[in-house]
Residue, then its C-alpha position, 0 to 999 in steps of 0.5 A: x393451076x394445071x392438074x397433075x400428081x407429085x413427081x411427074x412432070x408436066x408440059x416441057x419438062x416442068x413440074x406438074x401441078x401437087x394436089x393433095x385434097x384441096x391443096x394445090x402447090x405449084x412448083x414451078x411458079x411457087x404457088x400454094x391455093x388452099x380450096x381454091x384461096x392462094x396462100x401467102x407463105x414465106x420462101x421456106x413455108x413454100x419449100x417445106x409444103x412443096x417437099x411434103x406436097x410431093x410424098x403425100x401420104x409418105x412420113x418424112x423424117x425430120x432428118x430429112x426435111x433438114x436436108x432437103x428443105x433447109x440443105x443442113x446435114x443437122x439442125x434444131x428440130x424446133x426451127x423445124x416446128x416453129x414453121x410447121x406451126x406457121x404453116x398449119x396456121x395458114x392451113x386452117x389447122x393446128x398441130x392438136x386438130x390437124x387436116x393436112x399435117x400430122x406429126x408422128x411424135x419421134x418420127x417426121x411429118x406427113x401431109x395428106x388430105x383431110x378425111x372429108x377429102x377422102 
């Protein structure tokens, strides 16, 4: 994968490369490594990845990724969390002992890199 940031665009106009870490999503080509390893996630894990991947650092309410990950104006924050859950599976972490995604209880999600990548 090509190295680049979140937002900036890459050669002809195509979405760089998100590095977060060891974490690396490919917009374009709807891939996610973890520490080089692909991930295997489902459309809507790839999506919600994605946006985090490109506010890193950023608490996203979950307001937000309702609109723009699930494209509804209001929804059930469970659904949310049943694929945040599914998600930090794949990472290697649980919501108790998180590397990549925090929850900030009443106030949305960010995703950042693991201290150790720091």
């Amino acid at each position: 994968m090509r190295a680049g940031r979140g937002g900036r665009a890459g050669r002809h106009g195509a979405p760089a490369v998100l590095r977060v870490g060891g974490l690396a999503v490919d917009p374009l080509r709807r891939q996610a490594q973890l520490d080089g390893t692909a991930l295997d996630l489902t459309r809507r894990e790839f999506d919600l990845l994605a946006y985090l991947a490109g506010r890193p650092g950023v608490v996203v309410p979950r307001r937000e990724l309702l609109a723009e990950v699930w494209r509804q104006a209001y929804g059930d924050d469970q659904t949310i969390d049943v694929h945040l859950s599914w998600l930090r599976r794949k990472l290697g972490e649980t919501a108790a002992r998180p590397r990549y995604l925090h929850t900030l209880r009443g106030v949305g999600v960010k995703l950042e890199p693991p201290a150790e990548h720091t």
